[in-house]
N, CA, C and O of each residue as an XYZ file, in Angstrom:
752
protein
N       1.827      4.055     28.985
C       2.126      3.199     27.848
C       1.688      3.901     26.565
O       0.572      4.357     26.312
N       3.228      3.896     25.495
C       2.396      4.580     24.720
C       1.143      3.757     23.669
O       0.777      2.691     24.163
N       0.599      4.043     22.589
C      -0.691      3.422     21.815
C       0.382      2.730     20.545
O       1.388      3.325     20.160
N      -0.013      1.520     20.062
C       0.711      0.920     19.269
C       0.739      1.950     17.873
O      -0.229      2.606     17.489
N       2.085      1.918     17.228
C       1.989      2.213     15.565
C       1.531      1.547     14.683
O       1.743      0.339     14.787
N       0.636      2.083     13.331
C       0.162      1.499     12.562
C       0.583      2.148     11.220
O      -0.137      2.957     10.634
N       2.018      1.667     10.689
C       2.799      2.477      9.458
C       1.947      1.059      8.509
O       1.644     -0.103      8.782
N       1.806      1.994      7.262
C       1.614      1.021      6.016
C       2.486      1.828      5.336
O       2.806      3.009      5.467
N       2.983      0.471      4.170
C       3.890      0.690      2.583
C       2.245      1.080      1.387
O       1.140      0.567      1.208
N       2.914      2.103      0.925
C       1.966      2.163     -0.159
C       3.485      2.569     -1.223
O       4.671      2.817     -1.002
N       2.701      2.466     -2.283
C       3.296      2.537     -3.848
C       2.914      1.479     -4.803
O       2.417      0.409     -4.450
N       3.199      1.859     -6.206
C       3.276      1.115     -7.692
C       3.723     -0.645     -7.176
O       4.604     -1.112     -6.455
N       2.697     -1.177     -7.907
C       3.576     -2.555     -8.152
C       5.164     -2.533     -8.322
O       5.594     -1.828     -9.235
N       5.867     -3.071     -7.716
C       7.438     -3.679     -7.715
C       8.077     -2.757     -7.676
O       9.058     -2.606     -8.404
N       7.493     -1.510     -6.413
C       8.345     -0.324     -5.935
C       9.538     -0.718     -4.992
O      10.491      0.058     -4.911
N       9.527     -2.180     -4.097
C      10.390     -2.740     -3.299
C       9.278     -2.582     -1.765
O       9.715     -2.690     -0.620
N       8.362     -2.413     -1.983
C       7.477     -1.744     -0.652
C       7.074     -3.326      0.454
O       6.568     -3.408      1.574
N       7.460     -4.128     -0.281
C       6.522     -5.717      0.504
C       8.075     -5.675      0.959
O       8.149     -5.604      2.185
N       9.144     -5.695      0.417
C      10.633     -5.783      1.482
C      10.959     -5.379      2.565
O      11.330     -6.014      3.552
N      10.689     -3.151      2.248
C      10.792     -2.631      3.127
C      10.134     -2.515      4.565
O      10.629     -2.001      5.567
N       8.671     -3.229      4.393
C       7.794     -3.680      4.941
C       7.999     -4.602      6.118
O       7.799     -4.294      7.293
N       8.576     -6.193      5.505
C       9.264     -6.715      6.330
C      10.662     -6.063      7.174
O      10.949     -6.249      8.357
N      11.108     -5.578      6.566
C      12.548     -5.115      7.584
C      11.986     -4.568      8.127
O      12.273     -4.878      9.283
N      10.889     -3.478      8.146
C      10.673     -2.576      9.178
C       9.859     -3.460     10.419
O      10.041     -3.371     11.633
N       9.147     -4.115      9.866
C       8.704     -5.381     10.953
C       9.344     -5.792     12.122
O       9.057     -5.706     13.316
N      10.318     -6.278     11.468
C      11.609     -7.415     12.122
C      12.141     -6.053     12.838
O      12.307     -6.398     14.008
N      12.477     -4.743     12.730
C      12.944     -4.090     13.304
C      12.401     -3.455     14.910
O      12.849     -2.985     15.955
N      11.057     -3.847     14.203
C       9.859     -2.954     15.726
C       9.298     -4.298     16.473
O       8.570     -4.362     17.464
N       9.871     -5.362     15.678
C       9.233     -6.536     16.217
C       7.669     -6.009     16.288
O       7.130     -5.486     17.263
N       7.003     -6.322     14.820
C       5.444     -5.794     15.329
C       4.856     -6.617     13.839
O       5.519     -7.130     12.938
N       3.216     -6.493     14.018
C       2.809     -7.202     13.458
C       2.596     -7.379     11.977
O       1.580     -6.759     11.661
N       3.092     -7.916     11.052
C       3.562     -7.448      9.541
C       2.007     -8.366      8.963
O       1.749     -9.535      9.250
N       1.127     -7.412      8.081
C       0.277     -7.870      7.090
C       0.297     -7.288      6.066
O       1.244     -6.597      5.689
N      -0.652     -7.455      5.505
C      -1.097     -6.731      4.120
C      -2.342     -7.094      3.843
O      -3.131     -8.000      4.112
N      -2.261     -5.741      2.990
C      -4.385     -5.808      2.469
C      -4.162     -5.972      1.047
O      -3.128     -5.449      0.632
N      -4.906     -6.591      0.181
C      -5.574     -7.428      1.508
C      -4.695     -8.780      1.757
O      -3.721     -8.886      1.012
N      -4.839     -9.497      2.404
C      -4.407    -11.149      2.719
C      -3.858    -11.506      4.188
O      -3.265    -12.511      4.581
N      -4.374    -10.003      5.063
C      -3.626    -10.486      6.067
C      -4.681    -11.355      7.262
O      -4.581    -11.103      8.462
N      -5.370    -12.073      6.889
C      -6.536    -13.186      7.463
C      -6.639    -14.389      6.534
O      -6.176    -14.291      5.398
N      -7.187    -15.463      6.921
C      -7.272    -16.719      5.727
C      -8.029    -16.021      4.783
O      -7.648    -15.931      3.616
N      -9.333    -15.391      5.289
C     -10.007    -14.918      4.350
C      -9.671    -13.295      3.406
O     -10.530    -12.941      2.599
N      -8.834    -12.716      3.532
C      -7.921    -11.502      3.241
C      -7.217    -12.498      2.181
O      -7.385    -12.196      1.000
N      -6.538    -13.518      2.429
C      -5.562    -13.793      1.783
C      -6.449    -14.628      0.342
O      -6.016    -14.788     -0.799
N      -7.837    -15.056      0.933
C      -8.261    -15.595     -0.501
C      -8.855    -14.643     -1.318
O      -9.070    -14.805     -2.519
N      -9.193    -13.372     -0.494
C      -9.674    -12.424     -0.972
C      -8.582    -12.048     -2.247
O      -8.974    -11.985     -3.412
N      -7.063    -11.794     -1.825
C      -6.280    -11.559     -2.419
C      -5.927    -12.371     -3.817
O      -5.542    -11.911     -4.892
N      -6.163    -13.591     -3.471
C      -6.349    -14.550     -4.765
C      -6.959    -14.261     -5.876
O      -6.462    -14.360     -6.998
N      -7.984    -13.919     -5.632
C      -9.510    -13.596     -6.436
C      -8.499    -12.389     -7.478
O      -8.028    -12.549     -8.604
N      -8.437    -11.149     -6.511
C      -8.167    -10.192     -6.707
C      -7.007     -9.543     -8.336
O      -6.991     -8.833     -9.341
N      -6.079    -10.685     -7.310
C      -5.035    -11.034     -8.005
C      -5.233    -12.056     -9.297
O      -4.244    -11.877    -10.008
N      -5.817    -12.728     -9.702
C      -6.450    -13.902    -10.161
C      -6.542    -13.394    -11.819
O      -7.509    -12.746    -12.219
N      -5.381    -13.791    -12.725
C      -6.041    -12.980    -14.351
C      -7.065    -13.775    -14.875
O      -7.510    -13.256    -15.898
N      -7.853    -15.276    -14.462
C      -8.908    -16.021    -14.761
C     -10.188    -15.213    -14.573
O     -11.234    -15.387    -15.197
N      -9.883    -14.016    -13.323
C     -10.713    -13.667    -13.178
C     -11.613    -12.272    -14.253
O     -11.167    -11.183    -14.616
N     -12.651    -12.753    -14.442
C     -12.815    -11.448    -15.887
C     -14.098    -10.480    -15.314
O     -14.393     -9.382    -15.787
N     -14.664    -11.036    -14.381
C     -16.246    -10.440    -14.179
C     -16.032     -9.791    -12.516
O     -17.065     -9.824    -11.847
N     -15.184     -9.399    -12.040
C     -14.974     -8.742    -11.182
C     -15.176     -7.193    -11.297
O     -14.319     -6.511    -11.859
N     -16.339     -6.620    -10.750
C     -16.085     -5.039    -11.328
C     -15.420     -4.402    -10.560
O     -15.049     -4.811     -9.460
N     -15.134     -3.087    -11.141
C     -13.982     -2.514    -10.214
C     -14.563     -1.918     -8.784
O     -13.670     -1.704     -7.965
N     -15.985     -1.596     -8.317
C     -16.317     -1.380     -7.203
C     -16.427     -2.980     -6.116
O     -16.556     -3.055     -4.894
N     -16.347     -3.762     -6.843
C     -16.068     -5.476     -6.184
C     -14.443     -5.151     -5.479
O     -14.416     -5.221     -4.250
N     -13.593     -4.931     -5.929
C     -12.337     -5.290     -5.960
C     -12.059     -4.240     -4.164
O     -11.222     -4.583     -3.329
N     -12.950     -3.077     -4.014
C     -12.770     -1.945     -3.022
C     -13.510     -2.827     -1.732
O     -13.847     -2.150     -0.761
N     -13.658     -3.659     -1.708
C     -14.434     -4.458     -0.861
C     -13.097     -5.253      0.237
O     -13.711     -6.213      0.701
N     -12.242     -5.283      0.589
C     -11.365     -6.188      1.378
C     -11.495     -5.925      2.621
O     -12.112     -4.917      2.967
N     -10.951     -6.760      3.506
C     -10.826     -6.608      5.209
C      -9.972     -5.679      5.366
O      -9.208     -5.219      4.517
N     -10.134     -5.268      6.900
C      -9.887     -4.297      7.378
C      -8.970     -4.581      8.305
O      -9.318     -5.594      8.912
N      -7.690     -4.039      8.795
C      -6.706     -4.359      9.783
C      -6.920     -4.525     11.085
O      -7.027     -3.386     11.541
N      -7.016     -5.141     11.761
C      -7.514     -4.645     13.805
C      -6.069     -5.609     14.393
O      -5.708     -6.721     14.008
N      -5.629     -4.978     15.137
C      -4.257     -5.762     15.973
C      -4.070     -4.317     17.311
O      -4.275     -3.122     17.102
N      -3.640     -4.953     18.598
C      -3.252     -4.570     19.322
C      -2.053     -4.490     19.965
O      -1.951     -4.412     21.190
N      -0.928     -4.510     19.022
C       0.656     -4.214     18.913
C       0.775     -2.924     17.705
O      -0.075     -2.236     17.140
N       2.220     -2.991     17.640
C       2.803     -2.388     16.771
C       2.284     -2.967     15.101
O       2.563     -4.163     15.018
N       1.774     -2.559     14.092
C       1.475     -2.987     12.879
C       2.518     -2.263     11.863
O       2.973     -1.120     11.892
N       2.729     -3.303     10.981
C       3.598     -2.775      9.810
C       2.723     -3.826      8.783
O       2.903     -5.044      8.777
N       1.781     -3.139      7.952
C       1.183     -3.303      6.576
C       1.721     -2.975      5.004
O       1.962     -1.869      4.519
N       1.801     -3.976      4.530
C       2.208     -4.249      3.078
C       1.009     -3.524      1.952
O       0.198     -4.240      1.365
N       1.051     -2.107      1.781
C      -0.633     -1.597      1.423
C      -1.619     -1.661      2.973
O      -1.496     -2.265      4.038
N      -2.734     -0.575      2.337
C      -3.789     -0.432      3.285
C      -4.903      0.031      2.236
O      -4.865      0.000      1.006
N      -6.079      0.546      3.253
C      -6.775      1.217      2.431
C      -6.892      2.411      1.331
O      -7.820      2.856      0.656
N      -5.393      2.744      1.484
C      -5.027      4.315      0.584
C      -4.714      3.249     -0.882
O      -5.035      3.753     -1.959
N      -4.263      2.189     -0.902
C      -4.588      1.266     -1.863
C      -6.092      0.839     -2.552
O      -5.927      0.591     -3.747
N      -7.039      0.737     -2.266
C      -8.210      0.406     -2.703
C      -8.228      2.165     -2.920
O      -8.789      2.296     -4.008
N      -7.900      3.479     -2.430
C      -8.200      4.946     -2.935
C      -7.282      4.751     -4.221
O      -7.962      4.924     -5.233
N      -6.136      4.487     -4.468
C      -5.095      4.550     -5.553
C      -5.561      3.674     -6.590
O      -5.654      4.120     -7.734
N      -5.907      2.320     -6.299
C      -5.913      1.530     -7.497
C      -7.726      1.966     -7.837
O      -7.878      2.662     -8.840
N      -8.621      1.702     -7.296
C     -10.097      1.588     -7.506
C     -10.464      3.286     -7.879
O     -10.810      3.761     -8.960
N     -10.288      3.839     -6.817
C     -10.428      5.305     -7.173
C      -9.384      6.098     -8.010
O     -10.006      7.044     -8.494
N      -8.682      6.125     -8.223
C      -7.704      6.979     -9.470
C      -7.821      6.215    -10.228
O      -8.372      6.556    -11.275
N      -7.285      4.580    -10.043
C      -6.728      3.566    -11.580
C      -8.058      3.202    -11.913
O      -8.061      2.822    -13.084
N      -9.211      3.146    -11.399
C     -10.184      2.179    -12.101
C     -11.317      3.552    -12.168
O     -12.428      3.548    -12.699
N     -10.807      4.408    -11.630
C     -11.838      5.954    -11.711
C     -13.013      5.735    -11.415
O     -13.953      5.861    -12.201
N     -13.140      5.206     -9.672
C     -14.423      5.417     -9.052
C     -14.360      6.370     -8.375
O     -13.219      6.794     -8.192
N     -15.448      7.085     -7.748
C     -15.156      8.309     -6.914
C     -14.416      8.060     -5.844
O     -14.750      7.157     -5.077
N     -13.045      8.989     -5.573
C     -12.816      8.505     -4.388
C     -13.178      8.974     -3.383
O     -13.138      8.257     -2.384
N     -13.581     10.109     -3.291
C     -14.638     10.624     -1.980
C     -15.350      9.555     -1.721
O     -15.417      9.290     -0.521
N     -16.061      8.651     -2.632
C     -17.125      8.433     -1.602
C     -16.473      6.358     -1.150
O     -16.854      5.434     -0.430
N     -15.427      6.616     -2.077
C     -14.960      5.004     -1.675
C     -13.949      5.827     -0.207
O     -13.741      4.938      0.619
N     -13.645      6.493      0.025
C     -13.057      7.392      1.402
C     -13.768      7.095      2.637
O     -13.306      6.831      3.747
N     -15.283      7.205      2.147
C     -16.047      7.145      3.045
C     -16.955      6.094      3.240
O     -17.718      6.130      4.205
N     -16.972      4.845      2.173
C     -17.139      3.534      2.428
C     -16.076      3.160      4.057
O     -16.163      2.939      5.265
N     -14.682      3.385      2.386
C     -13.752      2.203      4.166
C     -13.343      3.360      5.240
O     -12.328      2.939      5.795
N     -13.598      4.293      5.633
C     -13.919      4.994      6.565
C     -14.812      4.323      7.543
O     -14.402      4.172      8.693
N     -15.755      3.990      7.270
C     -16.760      3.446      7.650
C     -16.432      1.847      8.121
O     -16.699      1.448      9.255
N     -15.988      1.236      7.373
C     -15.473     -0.246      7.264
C     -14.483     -0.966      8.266
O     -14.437     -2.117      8.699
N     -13.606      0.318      8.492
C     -12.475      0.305      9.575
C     -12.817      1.154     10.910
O     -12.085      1.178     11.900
N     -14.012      1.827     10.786
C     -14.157      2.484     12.329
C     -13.204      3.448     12.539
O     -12.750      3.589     13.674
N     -12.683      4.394     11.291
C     -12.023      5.299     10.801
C     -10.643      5.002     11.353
O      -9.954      6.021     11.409
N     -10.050      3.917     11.769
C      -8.546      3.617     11.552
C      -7.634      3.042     10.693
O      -7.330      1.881     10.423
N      -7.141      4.513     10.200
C      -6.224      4.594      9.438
C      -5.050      4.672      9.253
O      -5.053      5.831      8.838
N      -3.837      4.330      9.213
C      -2.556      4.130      9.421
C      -2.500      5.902      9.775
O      -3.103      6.882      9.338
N      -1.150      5.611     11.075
C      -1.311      7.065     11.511
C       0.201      7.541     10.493
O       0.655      8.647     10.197
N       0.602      6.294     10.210
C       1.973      6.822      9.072
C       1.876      5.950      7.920
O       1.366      4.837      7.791
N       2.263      6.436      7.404
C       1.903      5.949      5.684
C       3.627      6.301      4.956
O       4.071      7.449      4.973
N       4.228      5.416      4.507
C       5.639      5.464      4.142
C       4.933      5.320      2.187
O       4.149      4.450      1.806
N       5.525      6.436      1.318
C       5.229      6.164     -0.178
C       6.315      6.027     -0.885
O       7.012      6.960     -1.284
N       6.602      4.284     -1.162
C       7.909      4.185     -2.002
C       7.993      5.374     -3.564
O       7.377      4.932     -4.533
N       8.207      5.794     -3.626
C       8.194      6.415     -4.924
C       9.544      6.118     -6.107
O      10.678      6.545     -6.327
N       8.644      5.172     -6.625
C      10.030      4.840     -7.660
C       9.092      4.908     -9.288
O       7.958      4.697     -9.717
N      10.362      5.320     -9.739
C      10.288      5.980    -11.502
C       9.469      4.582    -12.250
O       9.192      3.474    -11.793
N       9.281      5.098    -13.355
C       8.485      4.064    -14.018
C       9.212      2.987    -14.547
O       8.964      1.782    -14.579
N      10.384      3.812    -15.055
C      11.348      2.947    -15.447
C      12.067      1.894    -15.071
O      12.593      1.204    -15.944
N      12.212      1.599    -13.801
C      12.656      0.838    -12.706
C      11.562     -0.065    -12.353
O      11.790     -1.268    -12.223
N       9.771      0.679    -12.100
C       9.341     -0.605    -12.119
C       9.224     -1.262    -13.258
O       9.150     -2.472    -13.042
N       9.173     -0.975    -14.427
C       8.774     -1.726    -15.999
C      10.106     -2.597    -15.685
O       9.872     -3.793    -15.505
N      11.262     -2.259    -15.605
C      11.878     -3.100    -15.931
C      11.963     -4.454    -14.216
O      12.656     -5.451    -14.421
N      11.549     -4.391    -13.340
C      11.344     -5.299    -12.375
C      10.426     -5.873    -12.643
O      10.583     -7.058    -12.349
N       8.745     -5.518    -13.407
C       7.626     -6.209    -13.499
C       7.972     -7.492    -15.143
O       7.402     -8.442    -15.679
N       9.227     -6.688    -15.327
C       9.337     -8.017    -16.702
C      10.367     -9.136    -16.160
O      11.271     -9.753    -16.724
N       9.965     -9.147    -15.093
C      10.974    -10.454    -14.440
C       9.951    -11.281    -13.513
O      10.299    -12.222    -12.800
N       8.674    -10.807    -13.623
C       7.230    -11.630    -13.059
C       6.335    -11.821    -14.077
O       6.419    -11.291    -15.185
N       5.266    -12.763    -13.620
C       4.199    -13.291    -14.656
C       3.601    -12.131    -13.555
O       3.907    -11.954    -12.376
N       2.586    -11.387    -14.455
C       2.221    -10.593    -14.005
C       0.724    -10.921    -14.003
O      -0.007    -11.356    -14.892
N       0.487    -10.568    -12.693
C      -0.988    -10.479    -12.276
C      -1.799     -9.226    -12.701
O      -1.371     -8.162    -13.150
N      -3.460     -9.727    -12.373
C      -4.330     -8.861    -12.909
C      -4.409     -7.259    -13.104
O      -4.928     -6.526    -13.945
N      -3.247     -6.960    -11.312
C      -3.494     -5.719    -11.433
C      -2.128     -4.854    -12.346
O      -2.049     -3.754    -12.893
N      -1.050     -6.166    -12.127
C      -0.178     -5.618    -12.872
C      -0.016     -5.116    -14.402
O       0.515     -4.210    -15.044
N      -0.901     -6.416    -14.604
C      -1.121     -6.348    -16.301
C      -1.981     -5.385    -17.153
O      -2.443     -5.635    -18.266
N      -2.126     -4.166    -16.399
C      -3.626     -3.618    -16.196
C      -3.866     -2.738    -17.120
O      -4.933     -2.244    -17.486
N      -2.056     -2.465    -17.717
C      -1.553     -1.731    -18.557
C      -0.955      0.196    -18.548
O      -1.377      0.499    -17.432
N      -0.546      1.001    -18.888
C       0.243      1.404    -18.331
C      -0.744      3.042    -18.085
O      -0.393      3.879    -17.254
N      -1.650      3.166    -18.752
C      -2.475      4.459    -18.533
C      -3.084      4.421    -17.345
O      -3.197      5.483    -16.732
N      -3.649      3.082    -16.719
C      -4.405      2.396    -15.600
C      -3.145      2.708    -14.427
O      -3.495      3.309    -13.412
N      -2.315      2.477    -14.506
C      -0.769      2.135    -14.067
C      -0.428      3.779    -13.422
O      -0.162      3.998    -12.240
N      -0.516      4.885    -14.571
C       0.093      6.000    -14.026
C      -0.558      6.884    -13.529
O      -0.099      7.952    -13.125
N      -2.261      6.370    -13.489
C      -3.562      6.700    -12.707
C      -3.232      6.417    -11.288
O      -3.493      7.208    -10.381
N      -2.735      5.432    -11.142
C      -2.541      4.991     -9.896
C      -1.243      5.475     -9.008
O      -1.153      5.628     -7.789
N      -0.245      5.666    -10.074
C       0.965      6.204     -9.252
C       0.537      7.785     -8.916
O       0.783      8.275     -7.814
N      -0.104      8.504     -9.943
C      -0.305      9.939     -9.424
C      -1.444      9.857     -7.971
O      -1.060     10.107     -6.828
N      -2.756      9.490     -8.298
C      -2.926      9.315     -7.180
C      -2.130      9.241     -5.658
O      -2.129     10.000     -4.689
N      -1.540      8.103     -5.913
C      -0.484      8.008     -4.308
C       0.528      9.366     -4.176
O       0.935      9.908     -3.148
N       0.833      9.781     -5.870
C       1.669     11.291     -5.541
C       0.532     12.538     -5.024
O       0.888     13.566     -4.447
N      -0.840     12.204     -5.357
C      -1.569     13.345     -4.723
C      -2.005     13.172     -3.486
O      -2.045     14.125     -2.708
N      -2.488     11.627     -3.039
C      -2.675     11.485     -1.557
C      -1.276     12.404     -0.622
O      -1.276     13.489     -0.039
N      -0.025     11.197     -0.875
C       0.937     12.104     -0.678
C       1.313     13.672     -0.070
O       1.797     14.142      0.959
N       0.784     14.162     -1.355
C       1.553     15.760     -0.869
C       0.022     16.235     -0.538
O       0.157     17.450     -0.684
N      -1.212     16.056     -0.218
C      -1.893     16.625      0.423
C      -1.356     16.258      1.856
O      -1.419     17.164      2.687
N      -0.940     15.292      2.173
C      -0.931     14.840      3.952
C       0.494     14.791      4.251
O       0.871     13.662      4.565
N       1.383     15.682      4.244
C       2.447     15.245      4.812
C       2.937     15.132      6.188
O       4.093     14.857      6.511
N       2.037     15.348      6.899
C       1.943     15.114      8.351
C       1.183     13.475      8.519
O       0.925     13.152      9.679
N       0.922     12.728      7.699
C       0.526     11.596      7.935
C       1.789     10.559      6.850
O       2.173      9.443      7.198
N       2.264     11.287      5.496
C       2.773     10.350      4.550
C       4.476     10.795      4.766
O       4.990     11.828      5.196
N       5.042      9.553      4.274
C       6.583      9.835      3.981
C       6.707      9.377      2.793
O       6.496      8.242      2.366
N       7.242     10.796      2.000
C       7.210     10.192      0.738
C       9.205      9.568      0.441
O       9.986     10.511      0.562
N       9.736      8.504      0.182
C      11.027      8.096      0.029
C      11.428      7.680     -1.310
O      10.743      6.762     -1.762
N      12.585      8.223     -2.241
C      12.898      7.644     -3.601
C      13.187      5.896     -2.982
O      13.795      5.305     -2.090
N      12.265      5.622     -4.178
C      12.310      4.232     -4.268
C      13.896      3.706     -4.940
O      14.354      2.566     -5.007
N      14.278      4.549     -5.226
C      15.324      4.058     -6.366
C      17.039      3.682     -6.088
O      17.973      3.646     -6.889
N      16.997      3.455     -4.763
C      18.194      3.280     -4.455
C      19.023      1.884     -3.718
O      19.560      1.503     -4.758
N      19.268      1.357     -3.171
C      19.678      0.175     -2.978
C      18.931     -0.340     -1.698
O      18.942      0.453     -0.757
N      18.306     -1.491     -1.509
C      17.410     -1.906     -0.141
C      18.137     -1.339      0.916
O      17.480     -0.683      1.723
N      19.275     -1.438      1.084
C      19.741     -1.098      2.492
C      19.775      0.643      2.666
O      19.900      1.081      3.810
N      19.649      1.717      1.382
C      19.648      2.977      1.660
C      18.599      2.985      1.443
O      18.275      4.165      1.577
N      17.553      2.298      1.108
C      15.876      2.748      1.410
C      15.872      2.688      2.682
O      15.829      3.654      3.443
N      15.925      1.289      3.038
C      15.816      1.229      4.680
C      16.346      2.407      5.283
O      15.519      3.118      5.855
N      17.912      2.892      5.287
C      18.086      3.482      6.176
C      17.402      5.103      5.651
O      17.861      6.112      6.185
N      16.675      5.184      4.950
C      16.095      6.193      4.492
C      14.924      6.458      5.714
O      14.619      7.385      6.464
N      14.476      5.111      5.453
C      12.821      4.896      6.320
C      13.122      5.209      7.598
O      12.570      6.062      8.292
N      14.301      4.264      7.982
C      14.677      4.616      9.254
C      14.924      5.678     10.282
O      14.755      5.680     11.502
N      15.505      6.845      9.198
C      15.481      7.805      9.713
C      14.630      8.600      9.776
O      14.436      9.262     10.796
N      13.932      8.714      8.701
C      12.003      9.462      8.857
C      11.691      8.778      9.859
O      11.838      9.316     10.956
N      11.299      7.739      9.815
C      10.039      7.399     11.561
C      11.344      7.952     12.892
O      10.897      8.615     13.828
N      12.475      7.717     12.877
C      12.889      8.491     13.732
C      12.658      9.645     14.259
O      12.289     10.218     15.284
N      12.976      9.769     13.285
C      12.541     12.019     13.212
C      11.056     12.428     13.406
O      10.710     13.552     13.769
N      10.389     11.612     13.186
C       9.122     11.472     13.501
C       8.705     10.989     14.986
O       7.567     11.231     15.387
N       9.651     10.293     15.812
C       9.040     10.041     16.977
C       9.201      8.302     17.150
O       9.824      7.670     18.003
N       8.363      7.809     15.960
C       8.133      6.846     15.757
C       9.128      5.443     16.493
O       8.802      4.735     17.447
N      10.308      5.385     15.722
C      11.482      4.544     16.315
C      12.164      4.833     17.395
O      13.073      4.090     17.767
């Protein structure tokens, strides 16, 4: 028997990554969450997080969320390369050593595939002005392209763990984009 997959979506706010997420779900029939919110307490975590009332949250607070454990197939909406992208690049804590917090946190399991929507800025600015935008969205745009390079440097250091895919094309040729990487990969 083989060992279940554990792919997460990483990318920018309103890359299309929580969509592709689900289809790929529904496709492997496997277990679809996200970090954080994928527990009652994940999901209030996510509240907080998300929360623009919220003002006294520091940015080493925010690197604090649950950790994934399932014994199927997992498909995650974000993971921990999220708390490295937003906390460590966008909020500029070290990320070495926030690496080695949730290293620690998760019992070093880490998505063994990591899919990176990569879509232009332009495409998300103009999708994020069609939401009331939350804390992290609103975060502004220097905070914003801290965070997208990051995921472009996680990225091309690991390409034996990441798929990087243009975000920019119609849901059904992302999908069949994705589709064919985890193929080619073994994966599907």
């Amino acid at each position: 028997m083989t060992s279940p997959h554990y792919i997460a979506f990483e990318g920018a706010e309103a890359c299309g990554k929580s969509t592709q997420a689900a289809l790929l779900a529904a496709r492997m029939d496997a277990v679809l969450t996200r970090e954080t919110g994928g527990t009652a307490v994940g999901a209030r975590l996510r509240e907080i997080l998300h929360d623009n009332s919220v003002t006294n949250l520091t940015p080493r607070a925010e690197a604090l969320g649950p950790a994934l454990d399932g014994g199927r197939n997992v498909v995650s909406d974000r993971s921990l390369y999220s708390t490295l992208a937003y906390q460590g690049y966008g909020r500029e804590l070290d990320v070495e050593e926030l690496t080695i917090i949730n290293d620690w946190a998760i019992n070093a399991r880490w998505p063994e595939t990591v899919i990176f929507l990569d879509t232009p800025d332009v495409l998300i600015a103009e999708r994020l002005q069609e939401r009331d935008l939350d804390r992290f969205e609103a975060a502004g745009a220097a905070f914003h392209q801290r965070v997208i390079e990051g995921f472009r440097t996680m990225a091309s250091g690991n390409t034996d763990q990441w798929i990087t895919v243009d975000g920019r094309g119609s849901i059904d040729d992302v999908e069949a984009t994705i589709v064919a990487a985890l193929t080619k990969r073994g994966v599907l």
